[in-house]
N, C-alpha and C positions, 0 to 999 in steps of 0.2 A: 504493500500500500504506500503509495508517493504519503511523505514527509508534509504534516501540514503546518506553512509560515507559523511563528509564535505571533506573528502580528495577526493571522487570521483566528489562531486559537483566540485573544482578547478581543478581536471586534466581536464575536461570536458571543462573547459570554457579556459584552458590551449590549448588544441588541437582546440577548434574553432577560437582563434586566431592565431593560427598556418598557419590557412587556410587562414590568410589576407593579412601575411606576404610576403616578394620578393619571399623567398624559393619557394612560392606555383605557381610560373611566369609558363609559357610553357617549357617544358625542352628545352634544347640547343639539338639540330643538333649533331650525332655523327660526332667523330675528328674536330668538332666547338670549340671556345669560346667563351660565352656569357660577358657582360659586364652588369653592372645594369646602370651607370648613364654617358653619356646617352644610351640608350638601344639601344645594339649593338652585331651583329652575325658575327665572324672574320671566315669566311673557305678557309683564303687562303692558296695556295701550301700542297692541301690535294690529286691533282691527279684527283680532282672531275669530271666528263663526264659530268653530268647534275647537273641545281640546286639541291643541298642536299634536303630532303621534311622536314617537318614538322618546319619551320623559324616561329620562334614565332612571330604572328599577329602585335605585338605592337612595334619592333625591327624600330628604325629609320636608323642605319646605316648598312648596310649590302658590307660585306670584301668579294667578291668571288673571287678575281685576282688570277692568276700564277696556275690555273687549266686547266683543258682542256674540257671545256663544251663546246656544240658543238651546240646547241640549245637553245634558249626563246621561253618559253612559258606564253601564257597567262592565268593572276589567281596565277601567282608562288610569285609575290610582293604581299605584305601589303600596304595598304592606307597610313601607317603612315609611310613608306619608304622616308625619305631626303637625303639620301646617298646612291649611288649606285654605287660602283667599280667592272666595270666586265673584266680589260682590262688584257692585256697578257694569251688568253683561245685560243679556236680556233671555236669560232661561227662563223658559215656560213650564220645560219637563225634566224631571229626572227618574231614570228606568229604577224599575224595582234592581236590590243589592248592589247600587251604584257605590256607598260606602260602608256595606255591608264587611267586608273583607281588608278591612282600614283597624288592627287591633291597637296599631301606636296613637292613632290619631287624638292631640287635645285641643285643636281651634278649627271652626267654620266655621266662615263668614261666605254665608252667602244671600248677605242681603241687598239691599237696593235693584233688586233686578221685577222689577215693575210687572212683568209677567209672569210671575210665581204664584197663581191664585188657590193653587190644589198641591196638597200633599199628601202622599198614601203613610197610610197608619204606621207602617215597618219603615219609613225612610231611614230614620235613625236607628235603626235597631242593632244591638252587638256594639254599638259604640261604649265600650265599659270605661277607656281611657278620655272620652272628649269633656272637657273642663270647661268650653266655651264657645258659646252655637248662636250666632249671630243672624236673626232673620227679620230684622229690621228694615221700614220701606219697601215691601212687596204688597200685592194684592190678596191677601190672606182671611178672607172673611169671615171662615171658622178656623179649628182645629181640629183633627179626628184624635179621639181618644185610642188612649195609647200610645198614641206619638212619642212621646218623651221617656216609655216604657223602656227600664234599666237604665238610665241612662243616671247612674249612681255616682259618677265623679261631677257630672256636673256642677260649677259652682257659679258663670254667669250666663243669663238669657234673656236676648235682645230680642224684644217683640216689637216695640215701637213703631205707629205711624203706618199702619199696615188695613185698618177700615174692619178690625174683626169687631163682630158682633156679639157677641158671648162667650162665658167663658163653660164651661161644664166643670160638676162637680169631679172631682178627683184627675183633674187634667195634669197636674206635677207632684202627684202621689208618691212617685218615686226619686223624686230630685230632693235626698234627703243634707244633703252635702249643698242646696244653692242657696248662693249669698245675696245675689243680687237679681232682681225680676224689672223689668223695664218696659213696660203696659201701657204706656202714655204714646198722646196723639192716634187712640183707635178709638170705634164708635160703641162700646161696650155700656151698658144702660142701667144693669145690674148686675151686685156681689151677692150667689146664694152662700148657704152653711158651709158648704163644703168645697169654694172652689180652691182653697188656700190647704187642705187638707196636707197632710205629710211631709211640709216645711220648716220644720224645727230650726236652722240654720240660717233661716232668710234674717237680711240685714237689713235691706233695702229693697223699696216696692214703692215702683212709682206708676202711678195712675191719673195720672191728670191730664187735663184735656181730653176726657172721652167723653160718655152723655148718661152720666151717674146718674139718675133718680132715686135708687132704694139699695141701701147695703144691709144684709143680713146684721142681727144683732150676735151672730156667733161667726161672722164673715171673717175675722182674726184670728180666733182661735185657735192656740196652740203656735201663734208666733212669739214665742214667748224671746227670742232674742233681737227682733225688728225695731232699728234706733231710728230711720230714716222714712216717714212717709207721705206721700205728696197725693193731696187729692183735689189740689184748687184746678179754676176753672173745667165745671164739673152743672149738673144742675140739680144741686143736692140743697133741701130746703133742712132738712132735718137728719138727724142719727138716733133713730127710737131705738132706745134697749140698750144705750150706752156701749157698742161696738169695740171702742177704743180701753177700757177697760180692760181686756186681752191682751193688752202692752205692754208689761212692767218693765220693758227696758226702753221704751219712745225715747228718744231725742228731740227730733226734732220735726214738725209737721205744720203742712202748709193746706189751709184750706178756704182762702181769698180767692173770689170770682166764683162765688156761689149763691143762690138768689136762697141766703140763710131768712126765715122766719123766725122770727126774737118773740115768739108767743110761746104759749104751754108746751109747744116742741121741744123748744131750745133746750127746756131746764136739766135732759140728762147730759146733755156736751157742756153745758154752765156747770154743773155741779162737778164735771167729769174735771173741768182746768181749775176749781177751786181747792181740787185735791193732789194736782198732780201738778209737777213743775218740769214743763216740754218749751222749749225755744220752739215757739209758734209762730204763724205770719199774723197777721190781723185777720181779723172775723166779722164783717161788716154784715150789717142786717139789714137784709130788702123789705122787709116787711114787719108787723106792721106800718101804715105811712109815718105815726108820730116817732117810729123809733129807725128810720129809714136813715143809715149811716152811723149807727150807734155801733159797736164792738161788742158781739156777742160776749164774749170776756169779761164787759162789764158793766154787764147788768145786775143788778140789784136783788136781794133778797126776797124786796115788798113786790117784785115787777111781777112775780110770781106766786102770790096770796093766793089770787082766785084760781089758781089752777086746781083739779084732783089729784090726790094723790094718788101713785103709781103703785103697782104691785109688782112687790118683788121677788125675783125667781133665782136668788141666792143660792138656797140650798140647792135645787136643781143644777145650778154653773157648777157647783161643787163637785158633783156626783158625775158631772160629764169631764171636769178635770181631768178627775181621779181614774177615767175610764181613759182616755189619750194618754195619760201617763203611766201607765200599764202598757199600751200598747207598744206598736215597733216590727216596723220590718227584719231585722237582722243588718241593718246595712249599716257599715261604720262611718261615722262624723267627721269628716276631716278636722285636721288640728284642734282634735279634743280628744288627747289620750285619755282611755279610761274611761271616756264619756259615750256614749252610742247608745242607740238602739236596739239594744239586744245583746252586743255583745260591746268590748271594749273598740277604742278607736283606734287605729293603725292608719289610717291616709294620711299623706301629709296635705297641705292647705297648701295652694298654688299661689305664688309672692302676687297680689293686685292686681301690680304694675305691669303684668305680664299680659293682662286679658282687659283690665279695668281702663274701656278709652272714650271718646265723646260717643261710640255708637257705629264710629267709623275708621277702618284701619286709618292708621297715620302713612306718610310716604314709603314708599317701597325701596330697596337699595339703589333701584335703579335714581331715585329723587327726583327728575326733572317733572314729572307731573305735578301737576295744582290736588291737593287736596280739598275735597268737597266739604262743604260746611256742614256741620256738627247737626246733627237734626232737631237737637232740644240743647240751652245753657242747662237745666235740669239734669241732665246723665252725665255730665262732664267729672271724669275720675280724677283721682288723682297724677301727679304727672309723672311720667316714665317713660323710658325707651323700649316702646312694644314689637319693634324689631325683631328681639332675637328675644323669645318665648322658653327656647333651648340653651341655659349658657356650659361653658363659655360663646360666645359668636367672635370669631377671627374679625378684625379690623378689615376696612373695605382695602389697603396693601396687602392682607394676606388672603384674602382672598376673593383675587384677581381673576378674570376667564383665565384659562389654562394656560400656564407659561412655561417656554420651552424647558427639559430639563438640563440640569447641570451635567449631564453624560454628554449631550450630542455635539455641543464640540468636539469634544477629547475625542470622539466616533469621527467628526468631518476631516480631524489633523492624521488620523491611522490610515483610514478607508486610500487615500491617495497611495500609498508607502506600501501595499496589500498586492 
């Protein structure tokens, strides 16, 4: 056997490790950028109709927003997809098990797409790991029950602005881990007993700007750690049955731009702030005419003489406490070791900053798009770099589209000599 050069024995062993190297990754998506750390496919604002094809298998973040893809289909994710922005497109349909097969997955955002008016019960379903499900600004009328079914890590969900009409009892039954619920700018009329059912967790619940008439008087219940709640501009004359009382940890609540009645209604929400100290907005009264701009807040003992007094159903609140507090699915509490539902807590609580933004991703890596306006000052989180959900995330110098590697010179200076 002829002697082979030493120079070609090291080109040799030069080009098989060529083949180990990032360079050798799936190519990138044309009019894509890929990123190496963490691996990432940006196609935003390319015009796209449908998902781009060939999304490297192994891609965690994937950028599709501010295109016009009008369809999901299933098979188009990767397994290892934790990031998924589809929102500002104009999808109508997504096929059944489109993110069925997504077990790392912890963000969707697929909101603002105007033609989303239907969702099938299972869309979500198997999603055990998603933390934050963005379906804000669609055409969403109702919901079908069961939608949100297992969907046990969740901790935030953007409904916002979307024209739904009701809510149905036990519709977040399972969302025993969510913090925050964001309800407002939809046309929702009434809160029954049960639509808040299985929320232990909730922090924040905002609701305003929909077309409130009547909230159950046991419409809270069992939020017992809820510090944040907005129900102005609303068309709420009255809160019979003292609602609010299912509180004990309120903060803070806002219930200005409501055509409030300061007559014998008023007296359990008067009584309800004479006991309780909530950073409140004002409470102005439409009615009576002589008391038309008074502050429900403060009104007076005597204003209420001639009213009847109320019967109270005490004991019964009690005996339904004590029946919720028994209960429990099994499902553990994020960031409450010890504490759960059944059993002790093991999740960890996902950092805010990570999921917590006006309603609307922030700029993409790519940056030169205009970001769209926040769709309420109301849901506005706290501030952070929502970026990178996963850390550590490489600096936009380390990761650069694909740069040549450090072999192929020393390859281009051999290969001649060969």
């Amino acid at each position: 056997r002829p002697a082979v050069p030493a120079g070609g024995r090291l080109a040799a062993l030069l080009l098989a490790a060529l083949a180990w190297v990032p360079g050798g990754a799936p190519a990138c998506p044309a009019l894509c950028t890929c990123y190496v750390s963490p691996p990432t496919v940006s196609c935003q604002a390319n015009n796209f109709s449908s998902v781009p094809a060939g999304l490297p298998p192994g891609a965690r973040r994937l950028f599709l927003q501010n295109n016009v893809i009008g369809a999901l289909r299933a098979g188009t994710f990767g397994p290892s997809t934790v990031t998924l922005w589809l929102y500002s497109n104009n999808i109508s349909s997504i096929q059944p098990g489109t993110f069925r097969h997504l077990p790392a997955l912890e963000e969707l955002d697929l909101g603002d797409n105007p033609h989303l008016r239907v969702l099938a019960p299972d869309t979500f379903h198997g999603l055990r790991r998603l933390q934050a499900l963005h379906l804000y600004r669609c055409r969403l009328a109702s919901l079908p029950s069961g939608i949100f079914r297992g969907l046990h890590s969740l901790q935030y969900l953007y409904l916002q602005e979307n024209g739904l009409l009701y809510l149905q009892d036990d519709l977040f039954a399972d969302l025993a881990n969510l913090s925050h619920l964001f309800l407002h700018g939809n046309r929702v009329r009434a809160l029954s007993e049960g639509v808040f059912r299985g929320l232990p967790s909730l922090d924040r619940l905002l609701l305003h700007a929909n077309r409130l008439v009547a909230i159950h008087r046991r419409a809270f219940r069992g939020l017992a750690r809820l510090t944040i709640l907005y129900l102005f501009n609303n068309s709420l004359a009255a809160l019979p049955g003292d609602p609010l009382a299912a509180l004990p940890a309120l903060q803070f609540l806002r219930l200005n731009a409501n055509p409030w009645a300061c007559d014998c209604r008023a007296r359990p929400l008067w009584a309800w702030f004479r006991r309780t100290r909530v950073s409140s907005s004002p409470v102005p009264c439409a009615s009576p005419p002589h008391r038309r701009g008074t502050d429900l807040r403060h009104l007076r003992p005597r204003d209420f003489d001639a009213c009847p007094e109320e019967e109270e159903d005490e004991e019964e609140d009690e005996e339904e406490g004590e029946e919720e507090d028994g209960g429990g699915g099994g499902v553990a509490v994020m960031g409450t070791p010890g504490r759960a539902l059944g059993r002790p807590g093991t999740l960890p609580a996902a950092p805010p900053s990570a999921f917590y933004r006006d309603g609307l991703p922030p700029h993409d890596l790519r940056g030169p798009q205009p970001r769209p306006p926040p769709p309420s000052r109301d849901s506005r989180g706290p501030p952070g770099d929502a970026r990178c959900p996963q850390a550590p995330c490489a600096p936009m110098a380390a990761a650069a589209p694909h740069q040549p590697h450090v072999l192929l010179p020393l390859l281009g200076l051999l290969l001649p000599r060969l």
